[in-house]
C-alpha positions in Angstrom: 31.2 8.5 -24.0 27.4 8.1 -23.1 26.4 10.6 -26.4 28.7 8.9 -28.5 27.3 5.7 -27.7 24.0 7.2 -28.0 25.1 8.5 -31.7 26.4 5.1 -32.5 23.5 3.3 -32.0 21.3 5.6 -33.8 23.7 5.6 -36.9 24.0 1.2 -36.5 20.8 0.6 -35.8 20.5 -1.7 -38.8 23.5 -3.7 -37.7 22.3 -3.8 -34.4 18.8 -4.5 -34.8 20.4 -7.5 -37.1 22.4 -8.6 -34.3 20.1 -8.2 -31.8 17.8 -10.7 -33.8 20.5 -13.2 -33.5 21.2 -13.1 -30.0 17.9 -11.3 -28.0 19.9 -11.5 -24.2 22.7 -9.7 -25.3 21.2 -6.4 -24.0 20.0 -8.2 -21.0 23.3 -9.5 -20.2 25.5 -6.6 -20.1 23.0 -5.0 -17.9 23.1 -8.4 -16.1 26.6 -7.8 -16.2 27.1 -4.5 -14.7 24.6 -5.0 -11.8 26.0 -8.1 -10.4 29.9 -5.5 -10.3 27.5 -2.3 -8.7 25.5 -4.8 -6.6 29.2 -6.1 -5.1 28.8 -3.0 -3.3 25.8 -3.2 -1.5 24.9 -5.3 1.5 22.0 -6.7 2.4 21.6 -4.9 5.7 21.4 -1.6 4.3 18.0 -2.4 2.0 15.1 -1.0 3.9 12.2 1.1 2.9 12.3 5.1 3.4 9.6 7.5 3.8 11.0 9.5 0.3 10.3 6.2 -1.4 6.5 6.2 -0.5 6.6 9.9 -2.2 8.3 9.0 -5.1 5.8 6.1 -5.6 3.0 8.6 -5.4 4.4 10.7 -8.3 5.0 7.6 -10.4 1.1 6.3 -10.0 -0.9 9.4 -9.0 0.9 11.7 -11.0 0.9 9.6 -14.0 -3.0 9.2 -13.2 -3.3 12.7 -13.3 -1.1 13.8 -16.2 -3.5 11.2 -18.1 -6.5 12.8 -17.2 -5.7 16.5 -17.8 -4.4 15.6 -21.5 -7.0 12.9 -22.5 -9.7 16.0 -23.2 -6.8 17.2 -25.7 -5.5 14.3 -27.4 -6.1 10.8 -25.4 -3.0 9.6 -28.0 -0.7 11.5 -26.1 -2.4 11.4 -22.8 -1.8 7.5 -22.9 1.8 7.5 -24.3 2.3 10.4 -21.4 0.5 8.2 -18.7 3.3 5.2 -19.3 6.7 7.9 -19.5 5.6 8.6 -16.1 3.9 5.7 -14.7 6.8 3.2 -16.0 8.9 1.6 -13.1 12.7 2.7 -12.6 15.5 1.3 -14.5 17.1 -1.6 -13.7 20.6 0.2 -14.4 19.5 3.3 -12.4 21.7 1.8 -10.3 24.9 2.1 -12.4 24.4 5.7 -12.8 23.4 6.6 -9.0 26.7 5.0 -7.7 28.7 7.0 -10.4 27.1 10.0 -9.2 27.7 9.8 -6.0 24.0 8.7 -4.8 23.2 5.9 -2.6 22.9 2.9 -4.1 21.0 1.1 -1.5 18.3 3.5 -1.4 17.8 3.4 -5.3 17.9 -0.7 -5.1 15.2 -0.4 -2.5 12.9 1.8 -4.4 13.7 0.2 -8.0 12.8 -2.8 -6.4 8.9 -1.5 -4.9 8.4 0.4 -8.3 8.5 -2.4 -10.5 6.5 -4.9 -8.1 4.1 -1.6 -7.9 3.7 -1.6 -11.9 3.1 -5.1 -11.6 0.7 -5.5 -9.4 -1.1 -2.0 -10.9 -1.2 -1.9 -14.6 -3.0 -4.4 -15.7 -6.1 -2.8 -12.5 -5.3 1.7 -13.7 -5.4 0.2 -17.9 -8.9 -1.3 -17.0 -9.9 1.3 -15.0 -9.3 3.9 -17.7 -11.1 2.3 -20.2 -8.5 0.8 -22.3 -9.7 -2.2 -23.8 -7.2 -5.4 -23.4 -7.3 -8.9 -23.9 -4.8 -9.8 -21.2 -5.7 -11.1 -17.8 -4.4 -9.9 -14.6 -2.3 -12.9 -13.8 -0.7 -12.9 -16.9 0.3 -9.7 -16.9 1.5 -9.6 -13.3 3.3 -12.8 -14.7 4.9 -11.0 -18.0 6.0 -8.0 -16.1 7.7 -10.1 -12.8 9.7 -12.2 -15.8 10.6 -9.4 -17.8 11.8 -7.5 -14.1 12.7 -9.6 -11.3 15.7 -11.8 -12.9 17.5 -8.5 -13.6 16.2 -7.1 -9.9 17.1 -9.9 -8.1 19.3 -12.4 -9.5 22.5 -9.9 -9.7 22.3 -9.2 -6.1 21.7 -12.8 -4.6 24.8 -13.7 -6.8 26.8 -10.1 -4.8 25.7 -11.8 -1.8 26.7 -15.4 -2.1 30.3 -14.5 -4.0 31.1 -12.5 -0.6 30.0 -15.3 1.1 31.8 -18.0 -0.6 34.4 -16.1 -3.2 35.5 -13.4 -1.6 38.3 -12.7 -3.8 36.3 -12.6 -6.6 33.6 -10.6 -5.2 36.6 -7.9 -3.6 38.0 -8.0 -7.3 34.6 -6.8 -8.7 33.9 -4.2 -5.9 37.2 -2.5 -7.0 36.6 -2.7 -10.4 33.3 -0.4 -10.5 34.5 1.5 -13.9 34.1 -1.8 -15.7 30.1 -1.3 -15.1 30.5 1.9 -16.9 31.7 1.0 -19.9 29.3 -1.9 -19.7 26.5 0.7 -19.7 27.9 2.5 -22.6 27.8 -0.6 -24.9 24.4 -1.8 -23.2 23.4 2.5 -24.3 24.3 1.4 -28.3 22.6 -1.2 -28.7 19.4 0.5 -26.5 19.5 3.4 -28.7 20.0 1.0 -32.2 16.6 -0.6 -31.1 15.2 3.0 -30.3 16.2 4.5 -33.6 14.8 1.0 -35.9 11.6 1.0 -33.6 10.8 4.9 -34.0 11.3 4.3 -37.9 9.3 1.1 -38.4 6.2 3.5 -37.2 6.9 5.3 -40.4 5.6 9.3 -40.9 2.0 8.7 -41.4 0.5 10.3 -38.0 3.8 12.5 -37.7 2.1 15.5 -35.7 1.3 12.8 -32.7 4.2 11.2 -33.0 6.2 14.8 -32.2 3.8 15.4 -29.6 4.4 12.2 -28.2 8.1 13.4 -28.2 7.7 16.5 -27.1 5.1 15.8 -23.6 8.1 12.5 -23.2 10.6 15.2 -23.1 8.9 17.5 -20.5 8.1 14.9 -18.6 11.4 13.6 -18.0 13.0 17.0 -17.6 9.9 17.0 -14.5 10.6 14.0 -12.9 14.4 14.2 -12.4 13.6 17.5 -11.0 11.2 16.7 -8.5 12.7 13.5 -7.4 15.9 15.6 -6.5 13.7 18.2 -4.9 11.9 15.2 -2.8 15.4 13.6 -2.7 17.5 16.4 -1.1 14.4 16.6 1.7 15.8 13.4 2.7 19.6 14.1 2.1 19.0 11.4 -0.8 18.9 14.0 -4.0 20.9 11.8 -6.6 18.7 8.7 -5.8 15.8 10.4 -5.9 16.1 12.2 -9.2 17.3 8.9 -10.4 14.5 7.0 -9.2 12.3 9.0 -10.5 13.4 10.2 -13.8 15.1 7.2 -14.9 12.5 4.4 -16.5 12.4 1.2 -17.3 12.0 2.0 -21.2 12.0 -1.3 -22.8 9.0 -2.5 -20.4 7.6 1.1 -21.1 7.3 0.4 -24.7 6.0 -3.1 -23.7 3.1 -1.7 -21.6 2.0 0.6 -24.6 1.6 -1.9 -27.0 0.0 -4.0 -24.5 -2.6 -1.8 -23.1 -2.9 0.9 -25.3 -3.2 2.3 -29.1 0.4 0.9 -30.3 1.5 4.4 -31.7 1.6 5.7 -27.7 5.3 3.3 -27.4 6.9 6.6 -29.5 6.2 8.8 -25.6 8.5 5.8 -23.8 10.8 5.1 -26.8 11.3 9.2 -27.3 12.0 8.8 -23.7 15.2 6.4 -23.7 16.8 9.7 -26.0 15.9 12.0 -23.1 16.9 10.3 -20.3 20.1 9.4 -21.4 20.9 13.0 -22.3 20.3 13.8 -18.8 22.4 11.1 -18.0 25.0 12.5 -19.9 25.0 15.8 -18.8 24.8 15.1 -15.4 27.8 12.2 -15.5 30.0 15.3 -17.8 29.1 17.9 -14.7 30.0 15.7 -12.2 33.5 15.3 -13.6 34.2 19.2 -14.8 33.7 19.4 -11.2 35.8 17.1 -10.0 38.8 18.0 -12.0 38.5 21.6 -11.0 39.0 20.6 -7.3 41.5 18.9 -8.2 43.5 21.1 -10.2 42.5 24.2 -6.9 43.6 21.6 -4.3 46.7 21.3 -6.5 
């Protein structure tokens, strides 16, 4: 479902982007949607802080730190477009896709919470301090980013909490009915990629070379960050969150950043990366059930 969704979007994107126009939350919401029926799951007690997360956090800043530096001698284009695939926080529907896997969900909550407050609180200091020139103050940005993060963080899991408080029903009715947040994604994935596909294109072909390079760096770098955040992960029995954590980003904030703080062409690195990540989304979602169908049909 998640490639054809991914296909769709591409294919629609003038539709989409048309519609999108018309109503801007609708992405928002059916992310909105799909965390408050995953967050129905978690409880509050089991939120804590972990000793993998510190790890991961050190890949997302010092490794996007140092990814920057070793490609800004080749082509500082692509070292800054690089610097952001890696350095951008984790999705806010990382979630969605860690429960479906099998992963724990509190642990990714936990983290996707620390990385975005991290990229808050760090962006607007590691842009300065490489030399990018911006007009933004720190408090706006801190400001921008908390706005843009913390209702989708927060909100859906305060409303979890107070519908088992006070609606239990309700809140039993959308911990059974964690599919639903599936096929939530998968419409949410459409009109992602239709954005994607209409953003990539409005840069037009002009500096085409940096533009597949900017593709091409987005691409390994994903592929290396779901791989060592399940390496990191399975250290701490937490392999599906951590590749999760890691590997999936926070795109639209991604593309955000690079037109903030750097040369507007760099956004192609996180918008090549929403493709990527999704792919391994994909893949990993299709494994997951070829396996669970063949134990099925051997226990049977």
């Amino acid at each position: 479902m998640l490639p054809v969704a991914m296909i769709l979007g591409a294919l629609l994107y003038r539709p989409i982007t048309r519609l999108n126009d018309m109503f801007p939350p609708i992405t928002q919401l059916l992310i909105f949607a799909m965390l408050l029926i995953t967050y129905c799951r978690l409880s509050l007690r089991h939120l804590h802080i972990e000793r993998l997360h510190g790890w991961l956090l050190a890949i997302q800043v010092v490794g996007g730190l140092g990814i920057y530096f070793l490609l800004c001698g080749i082509d500082p284009l692509v070292a800054e477009g690089t610097l952001i695939c890696v350095f951008a926080p984790t999705a806010t529907a990382a979630a969605v896709i860690t429960q479906m896997l099998g992963g724990s969900l509190a642990s990714l909550a936990t983290y996707s919470l620390v990385s975005n407050m991290a990229v808050a609180v760090l962006s607007p200091i590691i842009f300065s301090f490489i030399g990018v020139h911006t007009d933004i103050d720190f408090l706006t940005s801190f400001l921008i980013i908390c706005r843009q993060v913390l209702p989708l963080l927060i909100l859906p899991f305060v409303i979890a909490v107070l519908m088992g408080k006070f609606l239990p029903k309700a809140h039993e009715a959308l911990s059974r009915s964690q599919s639903l947040s599936f096929y939530l994604w998968a419409v949410s994935l459409t009109f992602v990629m239709g954005r994607t596909a209409s953003f990539i294109i409005a840069q037009g072909g002009d500096n085409l070379r940096e533009e597949l390079l900017l593709a091409l760096f987005s691409l390994i770098v994903c592929g290396l960050q779901f791989i060592l955040g399940k390496v990191i992960g399975q250290r701490y029995a937490n392999r599906i969150a951590g590749g999760q954590a890691l590997g999936q980003k926070n795109t639209v904030l991604a593309i955000w950043m690079a037109l903030t703080y750097v040369h507007p062409l760099a956004s192609i690195g996180p918008a090549s990366y929403v493709v990527w990540q999704n792919i391994v989304n994909s893949t990993q979602l299709w494994i997951k059930n070829k396996r669970e169908k063949a134990a099925h049909t051997s226990a049977e």
